[in-house]
C-alpha positions as CSV (number, residue, x, y, z in Angstrom):
1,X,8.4,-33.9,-28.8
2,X,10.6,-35.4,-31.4
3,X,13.4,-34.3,-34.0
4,X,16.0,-36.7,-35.2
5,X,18.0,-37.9,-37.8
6,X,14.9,-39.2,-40.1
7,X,15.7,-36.6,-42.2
8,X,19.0,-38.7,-43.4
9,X,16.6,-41.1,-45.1
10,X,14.9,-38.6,-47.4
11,X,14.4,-39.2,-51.5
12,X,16.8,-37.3,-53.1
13,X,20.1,-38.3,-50.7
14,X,21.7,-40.3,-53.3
15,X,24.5,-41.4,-55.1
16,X,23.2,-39.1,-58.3
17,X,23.2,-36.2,-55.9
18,X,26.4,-34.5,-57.2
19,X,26.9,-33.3,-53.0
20,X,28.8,-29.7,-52.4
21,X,32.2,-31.0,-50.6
22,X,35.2,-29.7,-49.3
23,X,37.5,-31.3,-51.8
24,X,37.0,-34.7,-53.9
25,X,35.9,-37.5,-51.1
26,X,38.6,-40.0,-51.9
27,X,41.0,-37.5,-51.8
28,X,40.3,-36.5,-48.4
29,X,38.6,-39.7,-47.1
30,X,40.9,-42.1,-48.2
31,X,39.7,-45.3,-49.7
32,X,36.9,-48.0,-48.7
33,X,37.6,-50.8,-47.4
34,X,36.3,-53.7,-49.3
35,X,35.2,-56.1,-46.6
36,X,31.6,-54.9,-45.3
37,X,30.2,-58.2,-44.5
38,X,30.5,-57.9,-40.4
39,X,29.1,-54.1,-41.1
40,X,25.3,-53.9,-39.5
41,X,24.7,-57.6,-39.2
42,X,20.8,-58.6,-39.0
43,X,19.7,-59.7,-35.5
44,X,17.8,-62.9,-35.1
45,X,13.9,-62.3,-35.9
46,X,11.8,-63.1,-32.3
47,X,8.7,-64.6,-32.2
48,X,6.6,-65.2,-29.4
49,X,4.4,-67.9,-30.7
50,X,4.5,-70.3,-27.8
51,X,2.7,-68.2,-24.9
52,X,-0.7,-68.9,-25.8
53,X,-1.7,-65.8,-26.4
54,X,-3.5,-63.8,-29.3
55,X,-0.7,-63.1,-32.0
56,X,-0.1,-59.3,-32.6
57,X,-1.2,-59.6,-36.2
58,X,-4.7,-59.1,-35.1
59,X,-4.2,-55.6,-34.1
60,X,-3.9,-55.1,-38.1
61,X,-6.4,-57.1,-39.4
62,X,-9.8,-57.5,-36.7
63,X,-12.6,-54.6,-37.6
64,X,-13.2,-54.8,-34.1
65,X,-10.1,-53.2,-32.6
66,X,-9.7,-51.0,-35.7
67,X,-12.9,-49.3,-34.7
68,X,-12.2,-49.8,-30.7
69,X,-9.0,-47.7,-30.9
70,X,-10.0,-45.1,-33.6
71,X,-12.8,-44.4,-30.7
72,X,-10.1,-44.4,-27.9
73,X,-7.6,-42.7,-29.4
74,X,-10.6,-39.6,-30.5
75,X,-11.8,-39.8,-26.9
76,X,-8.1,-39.3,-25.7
77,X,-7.6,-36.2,-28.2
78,X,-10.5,-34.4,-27.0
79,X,-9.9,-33.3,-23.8
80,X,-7.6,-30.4,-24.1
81,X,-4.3,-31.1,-21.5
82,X,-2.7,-29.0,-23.2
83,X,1.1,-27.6,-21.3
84,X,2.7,-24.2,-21.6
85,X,6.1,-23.1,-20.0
86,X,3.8,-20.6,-17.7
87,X,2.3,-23.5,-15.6
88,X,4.5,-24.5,-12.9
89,X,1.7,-25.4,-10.0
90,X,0.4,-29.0,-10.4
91,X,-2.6,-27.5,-8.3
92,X,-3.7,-24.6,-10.9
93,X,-7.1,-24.5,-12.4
94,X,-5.4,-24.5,-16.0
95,X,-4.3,-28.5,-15.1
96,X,-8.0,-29.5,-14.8
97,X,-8.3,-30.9,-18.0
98,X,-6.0,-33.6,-17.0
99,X,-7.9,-34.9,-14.3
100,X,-11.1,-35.2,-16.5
101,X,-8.1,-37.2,-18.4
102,X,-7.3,-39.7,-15.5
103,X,-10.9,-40.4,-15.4
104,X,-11.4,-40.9,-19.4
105,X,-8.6,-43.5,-18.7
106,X,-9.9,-45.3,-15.7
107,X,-13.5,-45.7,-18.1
108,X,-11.3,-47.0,-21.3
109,X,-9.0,-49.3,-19.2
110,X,-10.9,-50.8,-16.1
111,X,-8.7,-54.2,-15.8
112,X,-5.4,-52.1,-16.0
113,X,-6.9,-50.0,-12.9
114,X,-7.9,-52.9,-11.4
115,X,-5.4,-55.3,-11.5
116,X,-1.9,-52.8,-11.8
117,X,-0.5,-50.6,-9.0
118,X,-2.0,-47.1,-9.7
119,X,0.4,-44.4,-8.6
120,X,-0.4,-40.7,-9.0
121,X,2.9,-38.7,-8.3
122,X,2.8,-34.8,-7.9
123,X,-1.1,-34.8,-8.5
124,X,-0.9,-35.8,-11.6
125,X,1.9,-38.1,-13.2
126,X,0.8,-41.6,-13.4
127,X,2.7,-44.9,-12.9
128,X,0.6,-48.4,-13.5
129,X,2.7,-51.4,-12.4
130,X,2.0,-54.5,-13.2
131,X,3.4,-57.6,-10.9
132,X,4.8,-60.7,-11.6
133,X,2.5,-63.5,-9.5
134,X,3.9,-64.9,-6.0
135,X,5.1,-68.3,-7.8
136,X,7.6,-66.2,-10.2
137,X,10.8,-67.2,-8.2
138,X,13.2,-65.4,-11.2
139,X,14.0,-62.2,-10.3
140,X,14.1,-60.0,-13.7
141,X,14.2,-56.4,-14.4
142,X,11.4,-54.0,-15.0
143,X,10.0,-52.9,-18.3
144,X,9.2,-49.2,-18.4
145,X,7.3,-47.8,-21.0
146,X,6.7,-44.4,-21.2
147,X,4.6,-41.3,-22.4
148,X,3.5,-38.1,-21.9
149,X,0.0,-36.9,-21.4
150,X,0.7,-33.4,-22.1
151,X,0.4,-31.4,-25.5
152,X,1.5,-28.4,-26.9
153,X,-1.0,-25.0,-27.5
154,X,-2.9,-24.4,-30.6
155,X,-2.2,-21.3,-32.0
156,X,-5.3,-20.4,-33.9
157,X,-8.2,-23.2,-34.1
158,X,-9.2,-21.7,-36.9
159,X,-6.2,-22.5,-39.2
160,X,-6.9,-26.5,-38.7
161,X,-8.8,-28.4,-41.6
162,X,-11.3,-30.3,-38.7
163,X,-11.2,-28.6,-35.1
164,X,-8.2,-29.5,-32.9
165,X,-9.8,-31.0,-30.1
166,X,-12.4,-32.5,-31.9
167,X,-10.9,-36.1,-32.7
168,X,-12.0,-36.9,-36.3
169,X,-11.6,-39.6,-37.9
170,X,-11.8,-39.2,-41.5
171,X,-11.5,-43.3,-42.3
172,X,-7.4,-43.1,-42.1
173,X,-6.9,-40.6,-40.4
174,X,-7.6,-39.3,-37.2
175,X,-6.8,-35.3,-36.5
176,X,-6.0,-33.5,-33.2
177,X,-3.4,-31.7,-31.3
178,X,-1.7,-34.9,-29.4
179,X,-3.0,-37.8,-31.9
180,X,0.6,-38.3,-33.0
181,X,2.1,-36.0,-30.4
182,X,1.9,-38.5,-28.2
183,X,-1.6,-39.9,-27.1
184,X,-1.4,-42.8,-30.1
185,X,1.4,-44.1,-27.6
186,X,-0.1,-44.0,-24.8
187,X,-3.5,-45.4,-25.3
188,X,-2.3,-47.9,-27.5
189,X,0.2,-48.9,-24.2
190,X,-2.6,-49.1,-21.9
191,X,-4.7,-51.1,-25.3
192,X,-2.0,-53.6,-25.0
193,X,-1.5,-54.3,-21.4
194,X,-5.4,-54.3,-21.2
195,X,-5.8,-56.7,-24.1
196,X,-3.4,-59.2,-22.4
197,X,-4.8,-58.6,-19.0
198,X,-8.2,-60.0,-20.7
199,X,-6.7,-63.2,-22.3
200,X,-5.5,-63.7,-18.0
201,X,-1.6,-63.3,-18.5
202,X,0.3,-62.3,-15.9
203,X,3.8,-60.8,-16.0
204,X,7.0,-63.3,-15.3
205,X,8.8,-59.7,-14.5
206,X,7.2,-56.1,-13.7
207,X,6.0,-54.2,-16.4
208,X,5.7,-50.6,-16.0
209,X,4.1,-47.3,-17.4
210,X,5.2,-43.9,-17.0
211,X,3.0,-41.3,-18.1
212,X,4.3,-37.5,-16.9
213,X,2.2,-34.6,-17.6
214,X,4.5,-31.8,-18.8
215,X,7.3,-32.8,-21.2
216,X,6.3,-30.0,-23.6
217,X,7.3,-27.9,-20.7
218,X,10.6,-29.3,-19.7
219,X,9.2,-32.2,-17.8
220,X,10.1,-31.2,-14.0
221,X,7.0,-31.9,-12.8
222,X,5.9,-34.4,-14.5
223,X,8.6,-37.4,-15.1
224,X,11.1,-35.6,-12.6
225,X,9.0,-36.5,-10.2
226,X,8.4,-40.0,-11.2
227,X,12.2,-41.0,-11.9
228,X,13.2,-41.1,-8.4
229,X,10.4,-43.0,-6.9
230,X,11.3,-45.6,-9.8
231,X,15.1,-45.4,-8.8
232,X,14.8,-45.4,-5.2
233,X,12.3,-49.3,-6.0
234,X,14.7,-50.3,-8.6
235,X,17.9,-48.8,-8.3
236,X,20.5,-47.5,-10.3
237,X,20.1,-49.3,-13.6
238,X,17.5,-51.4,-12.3
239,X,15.3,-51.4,-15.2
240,X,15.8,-53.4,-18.6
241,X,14.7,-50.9,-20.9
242,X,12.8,-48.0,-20.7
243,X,10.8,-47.4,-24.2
244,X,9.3,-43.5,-24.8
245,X,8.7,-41.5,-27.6
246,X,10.6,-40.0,-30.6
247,X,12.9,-41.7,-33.3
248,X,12.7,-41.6,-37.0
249,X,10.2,-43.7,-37.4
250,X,10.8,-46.5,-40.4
251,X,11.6,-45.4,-43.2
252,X,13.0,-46.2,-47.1
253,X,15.8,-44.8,-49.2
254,X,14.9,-44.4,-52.5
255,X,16.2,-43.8,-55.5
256,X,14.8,-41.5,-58.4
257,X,13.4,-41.9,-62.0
258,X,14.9,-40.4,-64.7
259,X,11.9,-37.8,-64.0
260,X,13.4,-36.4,-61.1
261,X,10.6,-38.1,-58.8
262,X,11.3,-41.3,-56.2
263,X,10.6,-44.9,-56.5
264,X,9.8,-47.6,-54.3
265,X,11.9,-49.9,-55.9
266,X,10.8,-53.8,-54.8
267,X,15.0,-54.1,-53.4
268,X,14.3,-51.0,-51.3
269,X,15.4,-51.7,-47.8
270,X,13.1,-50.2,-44.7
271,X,15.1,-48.8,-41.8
272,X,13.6,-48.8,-38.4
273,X,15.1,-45.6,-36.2
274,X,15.1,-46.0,-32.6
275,X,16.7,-42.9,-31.1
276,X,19.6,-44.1,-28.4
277,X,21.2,-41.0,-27.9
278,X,19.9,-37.3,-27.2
279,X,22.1,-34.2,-27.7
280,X,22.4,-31.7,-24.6
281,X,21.0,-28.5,-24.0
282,X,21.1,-24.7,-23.1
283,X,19.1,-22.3,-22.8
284,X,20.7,-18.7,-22.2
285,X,18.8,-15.7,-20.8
286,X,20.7,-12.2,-21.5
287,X,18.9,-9.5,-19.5
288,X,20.5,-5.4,-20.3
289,X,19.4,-3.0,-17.7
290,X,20.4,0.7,-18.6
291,X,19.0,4.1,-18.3
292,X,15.9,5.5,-19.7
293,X,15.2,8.7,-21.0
294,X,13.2,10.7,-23.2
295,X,14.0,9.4,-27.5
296,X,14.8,12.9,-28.0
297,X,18.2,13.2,-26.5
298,X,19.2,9.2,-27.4
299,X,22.6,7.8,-26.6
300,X,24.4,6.6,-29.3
301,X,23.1,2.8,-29.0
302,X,19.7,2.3,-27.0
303,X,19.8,-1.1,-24.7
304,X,17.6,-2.6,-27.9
305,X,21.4,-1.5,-30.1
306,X,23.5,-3.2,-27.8
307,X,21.1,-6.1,-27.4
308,X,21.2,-6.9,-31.1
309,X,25.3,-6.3,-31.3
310,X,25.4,-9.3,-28.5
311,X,23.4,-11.0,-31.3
312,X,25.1,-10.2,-34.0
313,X,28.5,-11.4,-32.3
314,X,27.0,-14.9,-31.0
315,X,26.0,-15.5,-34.9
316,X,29.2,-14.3,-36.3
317,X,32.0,-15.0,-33.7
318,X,33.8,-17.9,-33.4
319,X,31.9,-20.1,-35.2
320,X,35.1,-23.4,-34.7
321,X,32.3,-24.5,-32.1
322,X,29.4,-25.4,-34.8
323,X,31.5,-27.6,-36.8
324,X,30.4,-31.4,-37.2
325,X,31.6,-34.3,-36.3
326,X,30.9,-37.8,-37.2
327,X,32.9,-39.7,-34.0
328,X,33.4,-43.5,-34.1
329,X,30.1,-44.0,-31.1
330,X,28.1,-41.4,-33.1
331,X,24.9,-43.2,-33.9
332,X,24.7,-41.9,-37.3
333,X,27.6,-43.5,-38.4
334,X,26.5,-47.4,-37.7
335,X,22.8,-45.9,-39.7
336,X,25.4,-44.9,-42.3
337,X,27.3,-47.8,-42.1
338,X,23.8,-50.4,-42.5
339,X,22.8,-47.9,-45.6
340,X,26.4,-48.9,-47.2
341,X,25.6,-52.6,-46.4
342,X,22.2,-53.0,-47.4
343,X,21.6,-49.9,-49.8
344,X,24.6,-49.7,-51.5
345,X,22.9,-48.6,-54.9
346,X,20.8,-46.1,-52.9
347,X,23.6,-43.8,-51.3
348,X,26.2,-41.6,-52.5
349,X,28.6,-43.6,-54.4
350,X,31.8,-42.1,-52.0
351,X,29.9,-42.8,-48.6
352,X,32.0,-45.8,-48.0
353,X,35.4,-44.2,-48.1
354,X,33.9,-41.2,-46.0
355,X,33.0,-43.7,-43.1
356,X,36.4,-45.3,-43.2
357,X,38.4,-42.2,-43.1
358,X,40.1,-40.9,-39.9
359,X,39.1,-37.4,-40.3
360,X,35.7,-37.2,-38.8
361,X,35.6,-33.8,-39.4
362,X,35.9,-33.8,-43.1
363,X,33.6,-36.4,-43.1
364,X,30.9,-35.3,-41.3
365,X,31.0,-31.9,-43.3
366,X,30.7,-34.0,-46.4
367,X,27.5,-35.8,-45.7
368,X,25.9,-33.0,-44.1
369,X,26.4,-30.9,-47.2
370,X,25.2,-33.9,-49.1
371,X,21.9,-34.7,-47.2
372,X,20.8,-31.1,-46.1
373,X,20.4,-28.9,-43.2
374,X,18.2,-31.4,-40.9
375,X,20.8,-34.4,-41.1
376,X,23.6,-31.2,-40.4
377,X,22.1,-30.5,-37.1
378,X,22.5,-34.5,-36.1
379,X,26.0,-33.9,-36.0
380,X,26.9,-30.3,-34.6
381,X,25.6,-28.2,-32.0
382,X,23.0,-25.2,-33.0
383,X,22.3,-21.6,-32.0
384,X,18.7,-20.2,-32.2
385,X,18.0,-16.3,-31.0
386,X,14.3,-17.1,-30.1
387,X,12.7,-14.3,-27.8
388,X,13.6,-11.1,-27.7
389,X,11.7,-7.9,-25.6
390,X,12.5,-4.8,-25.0
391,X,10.6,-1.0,-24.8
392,X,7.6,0.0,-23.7
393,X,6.7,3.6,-25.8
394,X,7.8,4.6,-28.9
395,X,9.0,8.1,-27.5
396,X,10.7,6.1,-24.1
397,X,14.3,4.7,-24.0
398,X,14.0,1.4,-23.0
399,X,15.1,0.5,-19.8
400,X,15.0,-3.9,-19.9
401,X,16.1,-5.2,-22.7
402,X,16.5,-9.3,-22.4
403,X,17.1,-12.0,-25.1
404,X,16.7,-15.7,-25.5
405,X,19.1,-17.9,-27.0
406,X,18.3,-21.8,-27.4
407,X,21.2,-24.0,-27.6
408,X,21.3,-27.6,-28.8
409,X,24.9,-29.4,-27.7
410,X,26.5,-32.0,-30.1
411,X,27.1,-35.4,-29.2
412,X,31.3,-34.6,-29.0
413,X,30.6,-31.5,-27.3
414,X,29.6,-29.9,-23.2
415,X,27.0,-26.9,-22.2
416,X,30.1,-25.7,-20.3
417,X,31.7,-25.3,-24.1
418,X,28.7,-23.0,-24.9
419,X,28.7,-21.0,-21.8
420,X,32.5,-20.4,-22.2
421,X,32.0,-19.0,-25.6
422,X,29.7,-16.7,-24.5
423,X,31.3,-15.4,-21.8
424,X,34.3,-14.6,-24.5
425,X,32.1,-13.5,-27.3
426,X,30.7,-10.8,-24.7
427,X,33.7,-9.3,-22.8
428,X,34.5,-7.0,-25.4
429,X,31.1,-6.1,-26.4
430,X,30.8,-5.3,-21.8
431,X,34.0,-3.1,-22.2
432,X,33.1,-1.1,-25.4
433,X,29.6,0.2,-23.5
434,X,30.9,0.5,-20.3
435,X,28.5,-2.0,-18.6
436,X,29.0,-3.9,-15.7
437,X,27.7,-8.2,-16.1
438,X,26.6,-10.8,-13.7
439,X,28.3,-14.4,-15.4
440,X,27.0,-17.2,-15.2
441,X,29.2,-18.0,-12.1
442,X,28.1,-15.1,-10.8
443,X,24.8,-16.2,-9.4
444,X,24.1,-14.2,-6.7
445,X,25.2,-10.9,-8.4
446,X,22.4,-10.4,-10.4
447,X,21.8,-6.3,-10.5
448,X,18.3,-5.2,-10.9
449,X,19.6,-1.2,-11.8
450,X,22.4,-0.1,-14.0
451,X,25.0,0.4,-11.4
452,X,26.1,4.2,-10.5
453,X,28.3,5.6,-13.4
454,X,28.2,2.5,-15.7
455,X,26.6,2.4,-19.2
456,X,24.4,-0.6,-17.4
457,X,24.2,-4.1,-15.8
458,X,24.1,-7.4,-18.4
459,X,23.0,-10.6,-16.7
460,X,23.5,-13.8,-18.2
461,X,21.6,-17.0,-16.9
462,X,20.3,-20.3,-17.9
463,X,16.9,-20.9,-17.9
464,X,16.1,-24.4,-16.5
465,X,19.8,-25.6,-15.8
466,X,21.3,-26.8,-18.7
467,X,21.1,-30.6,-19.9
468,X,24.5,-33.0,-20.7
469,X,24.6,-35.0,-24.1
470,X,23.0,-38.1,-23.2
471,X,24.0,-41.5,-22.5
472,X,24.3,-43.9,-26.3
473,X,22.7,-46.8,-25.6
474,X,24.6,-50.1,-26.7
475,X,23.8,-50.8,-30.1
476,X,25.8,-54.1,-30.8
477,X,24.2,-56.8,-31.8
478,X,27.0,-59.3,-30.7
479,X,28.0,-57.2,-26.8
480,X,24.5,-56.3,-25.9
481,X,21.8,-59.2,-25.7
482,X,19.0,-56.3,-24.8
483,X,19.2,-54.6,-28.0
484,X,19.8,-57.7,-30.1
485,X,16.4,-59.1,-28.8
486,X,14.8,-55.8,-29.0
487,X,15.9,-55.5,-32.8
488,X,14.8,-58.7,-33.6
489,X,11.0,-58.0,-32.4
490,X,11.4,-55.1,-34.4
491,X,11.9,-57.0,-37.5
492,X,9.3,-59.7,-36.7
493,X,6.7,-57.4,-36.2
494,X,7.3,-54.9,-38.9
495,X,8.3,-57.4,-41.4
496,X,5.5,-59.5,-41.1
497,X,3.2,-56.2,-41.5
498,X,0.8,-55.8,-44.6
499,X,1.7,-52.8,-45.5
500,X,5.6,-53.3,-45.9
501,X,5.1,-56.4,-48.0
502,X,7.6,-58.7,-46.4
503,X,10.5,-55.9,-46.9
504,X,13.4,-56.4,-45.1
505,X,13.6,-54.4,-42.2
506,X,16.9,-52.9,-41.0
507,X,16.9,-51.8,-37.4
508,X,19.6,-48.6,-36.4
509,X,20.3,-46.6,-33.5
510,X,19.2,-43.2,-34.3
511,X,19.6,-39.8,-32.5
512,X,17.2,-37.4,-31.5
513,X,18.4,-33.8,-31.9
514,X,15.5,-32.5,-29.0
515,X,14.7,-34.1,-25.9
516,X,12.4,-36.4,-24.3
517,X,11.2,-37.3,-20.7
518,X,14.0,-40.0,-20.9
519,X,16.3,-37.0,-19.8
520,X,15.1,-37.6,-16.0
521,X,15.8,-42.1,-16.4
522,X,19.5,-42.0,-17.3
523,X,20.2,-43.8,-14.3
524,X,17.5,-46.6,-14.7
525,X,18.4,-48.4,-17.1
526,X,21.6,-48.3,-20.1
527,X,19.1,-49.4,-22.3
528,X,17.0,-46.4,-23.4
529,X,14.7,-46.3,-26.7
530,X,12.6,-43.2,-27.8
531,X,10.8,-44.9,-30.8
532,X,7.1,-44.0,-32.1
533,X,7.5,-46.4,-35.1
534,X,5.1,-44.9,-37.5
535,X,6.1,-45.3,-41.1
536,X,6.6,-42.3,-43.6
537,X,3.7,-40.1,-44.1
538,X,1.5,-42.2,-41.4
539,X,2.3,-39.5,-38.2
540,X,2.1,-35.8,-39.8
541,X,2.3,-32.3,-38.4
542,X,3.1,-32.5,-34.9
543,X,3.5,-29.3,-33.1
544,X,2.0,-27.4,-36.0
545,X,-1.9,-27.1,-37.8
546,X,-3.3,-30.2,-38.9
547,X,-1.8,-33.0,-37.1
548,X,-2.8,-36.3,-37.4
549,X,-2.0,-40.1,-37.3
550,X,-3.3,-43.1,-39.4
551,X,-5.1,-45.4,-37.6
552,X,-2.8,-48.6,-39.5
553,X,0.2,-47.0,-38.4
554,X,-1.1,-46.7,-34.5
555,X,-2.1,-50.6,-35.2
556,X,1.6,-51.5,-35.7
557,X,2.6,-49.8,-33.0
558,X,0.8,-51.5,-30.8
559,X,1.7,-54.5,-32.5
560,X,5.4,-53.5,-31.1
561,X,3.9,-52.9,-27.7
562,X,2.6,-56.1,-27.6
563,X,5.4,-58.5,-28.8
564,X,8.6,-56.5,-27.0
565,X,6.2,-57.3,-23.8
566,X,5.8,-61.0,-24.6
567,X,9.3,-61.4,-26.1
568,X,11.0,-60.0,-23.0
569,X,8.3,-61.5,-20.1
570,X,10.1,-64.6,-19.6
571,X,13.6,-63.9,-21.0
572,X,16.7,-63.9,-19.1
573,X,19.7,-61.4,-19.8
574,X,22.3,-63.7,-20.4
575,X,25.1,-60.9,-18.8
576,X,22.9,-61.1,-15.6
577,X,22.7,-64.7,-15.0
């Protein structure tokens, strides 16, 4: 599952894009400042050219493997394992696709099975760990890489250009339900690991993969059950990094012809978007029991009437809590910031005085009217009315009535906020029809009937807890040595790419406004990445008709893979020495 802030490197986001603000920008964002050149310094390229092994720019340019993983990744796609929020038994019939799964993997990967740890956790979540040899006498942190072997349902098969669980390959691309959504990770981790199993490397540190089965679905079965067998091995930050899904991708600003339409202008800098911060989450249940009846003799407002008045008042009420903000840690500011510094003829030609202003507010309300809805929703917290039941017979009252409301929590903002505003939004709304309510502190008060001379019984409740913002992972080049090397293997590998021609490529901390499986590892590692570096257009549809993945772009991911592995193997954190 990914969202994130990839939207704030769309064509059209430019200087020339006459914005909708609150008031001219250097009136109320004060004035740039004129020294930039310690703004989003460029780390050091790393290169692992003295290991003896194969170098990763064969994953883009042998036949062989091209063809090996467009069959790998097909095989992968066509077994259905597909997740939905019903299936909470590990032991249900509807999970057998994923042990025909398990097997595919054990036939694609035999030295991986052979020479890692295999751990199945909760019947199905799988952990290979690889071990440094008995001579290794340094003691270094873990790698974790992880994935998810789950997808999401098709709606209707028939809707899809080439069936969904077919795997076809059409000589770029290669369709399915999971082939960017997020098998291409997965196989092309195990592709990696068994690639440099076969050239007879062994790891100076552990190396781990983490594959859950049900992060479509929340995740609680699947990597909550493997984070605490990794934290009781490794302990609490015990890991170096942990690598999953997600991110923006790489991407290019642009700017436009006098046409109207973009150009890729040979200047035009490529940004690479790991995601190193997640926004929270709640999800509210509101549940209305009150008396039936025949429709004949109605009360003034059926359960369905006060139902959509609750609704109503949460999108219209006190709407302070949905404003952005663009805070000094906010990982959309240092993207900003590197667009200022190395696109400076590709942004809007006020950016730099909004990013030194004070008032983040103001700010933050200025770019996200500037760059659209999707880049809005990076920095504030949303509200989404998603379900809604209620009545059984046209000529019945109903009786249940409940409603689902998604919440997404900003990075400068609590789930406690939300449930707060709720609870004041709905007080009113409980005296005006007489009803009596179960809070959310109320959790044992939950009333199945309408209670004896009350209009009825509301019930508010979470559904699956509620998630805090997440942890930003250190993005400073100069403080943390992790990222800095991490960023630099970035840039070696995707600079050295064919199809970004030597571009140079600027690596930013991104946010993710959904949420991964990383949301059970906070406490493995401060160092947490949810990147599936496919470039523009290469990774297409996921979660909806049609998805798909080029084979190049799945290539250059595992050309990542491969060289973060080597590059970290034998390094040594300079803070932990």
């Amino acid at each position: 599952m990914r969202s994130s802030i990839f939207y704030l490197m769309g064509v059209g986001l430019l200087a020339s894009a006459s914005p909708t603000i609150p008031s001219t920008p250097q009136q109320i964002l004060g004035s740039p400042n004129a020294d930039k050149q310690q703004t989003c310094p460029l780390p050091p390229k790393v290169h692992s050219d003295d290991d003896n092994l194969y170098p990763s720019i064969g994953y883009l340019k042998d036949e062989a493997i091209f063809h090996r993983q467009v069959s790998r990744l097909s095989k992968a796609v066509q077994i259905p394992t597909t997740i939905t929020d019903s299936m909470t038994d590990p032991y249900d019939d509807a999970y057998a696709p994923f042990l025909d799964f398990h097997k595919l993997l054990a036939e694609l990967f035999p030295l991986v099975h052979s020479k890692a740890k295999v751990e199945i956790v909760n019947r199905l979540s799988l952990i290979f760990t690889l071990e440094p040899s008995s001579e290794t006498t340094e003691k270094r942190k873990p790698l974790l890489f992880t994935a998810h072997q789950d997808v999401v349902p098709v709606d209707d098969a028939s809707d899809w250009t080439h069936p969904p669980f077919s795997g076809y390959f059409d000589g770029e691309f290669l369709w399915g339900r999971g082939s960017s959504d997020c098998k291409n990770g997965l196989i092309g981790l195990l592709s990696v690991v068994e690639d440099l199993l076969g050239q007879g490397w062994t790891p100076s540190r552990p190396v781990v993969l983490a594959f859950g089965f049900d992060e479509e679905a929340q995740g609680y079965l699947g990597a909550g059950s493997i984070a605490p067998v990794l934290e009781k091995r490794y302990g609490k930050d015990g890991v170096e990094f942990i690598l999953d899904e997600g991110g923006g991708g790489l991407s290019t600003l642009r700017k436009p012809s006098s046409s109207g339409a973009a150009e890729d202008e040979e200047d035009s800098v490529i940004y690479a978007l790991p995601d190193v911060a997640e926004k929270g989450a709640i999800t509210i249940t509101l549940s209305l029991a009150v008396p039936g009846g025949h429709s004949s003799i109605p009360p003034k407002h059926t359960g369905i009437g006060i139902l959509s008045e609750i609704i109503y008042k949460l999108e219209n009420t006190d709407l302070d809590i949905f404003i952005p903000s663009l805070g000094q840690t906010h990982p959309s500011r240092q993207l900003l910031e590197c667009q200022v510094r190395h696109s400076p003829d590709y942004v809007e030609d006020w950016l730099a005085a909004a990013l030194d202003s004070d008032n983040i507010k103001a700010t933050a309300e200025a770019i996200a009217n500037s760059r659209g809805e999707n880049v809005r929703f990076t920095l504030q917290s949303s509200q989404a009315a998603d379900i809604i039941h209620g009545g059984v017979k046209s000529n019945a009252l109903p009786e249940k009535i409940s409603a689902v409301i998604n919440y997404r929590v900003a990075l400068h903002q609590t789930p406690e906020l939300i449930r707060e505003r709720t609870e004041r939004i709905l007080e009113p709304i409980v005296e005006k029809f007489n009803l009596t309510w179960s809070k959310f502190s109320d959790a044992n008060a939950v009333a199945e009937e309408p209670v004896v001379g009350s209009g009825g019984h509301l019930t508010l409740s979470r559904l699956n807890g509620e998630l805090a913002v997440a942890p930003i992972s250190p993005t400073d080049i100069n403080s943390s040595p992790v990222w800095r090397r991490f960023a630099g293997v970035a840039r070696s590998v995707f600079e050295s790419v064919p199809s970004l021609d030597g571009k140079t490529v600027v690596v930013s901390g991104d946010i993710t406004t959904g949420n991964t499986d990383t949301r059970f590892y906070w406490n493995l590692s401060r160092n947490i990445y949810r990147w599936s570096p496919a470039r523009e257009g290469r990774a297409l549809n996921i979660h909806t008709v049609d998805e798909r993945i080029a084979i190049d772009a799945h290539l250059e991911a595992m050309a990542l893979y491969y060289d973060l592995i080597r590059a970290f193997d034998k390094w040594d954190n300079p803070t932990q020495a």
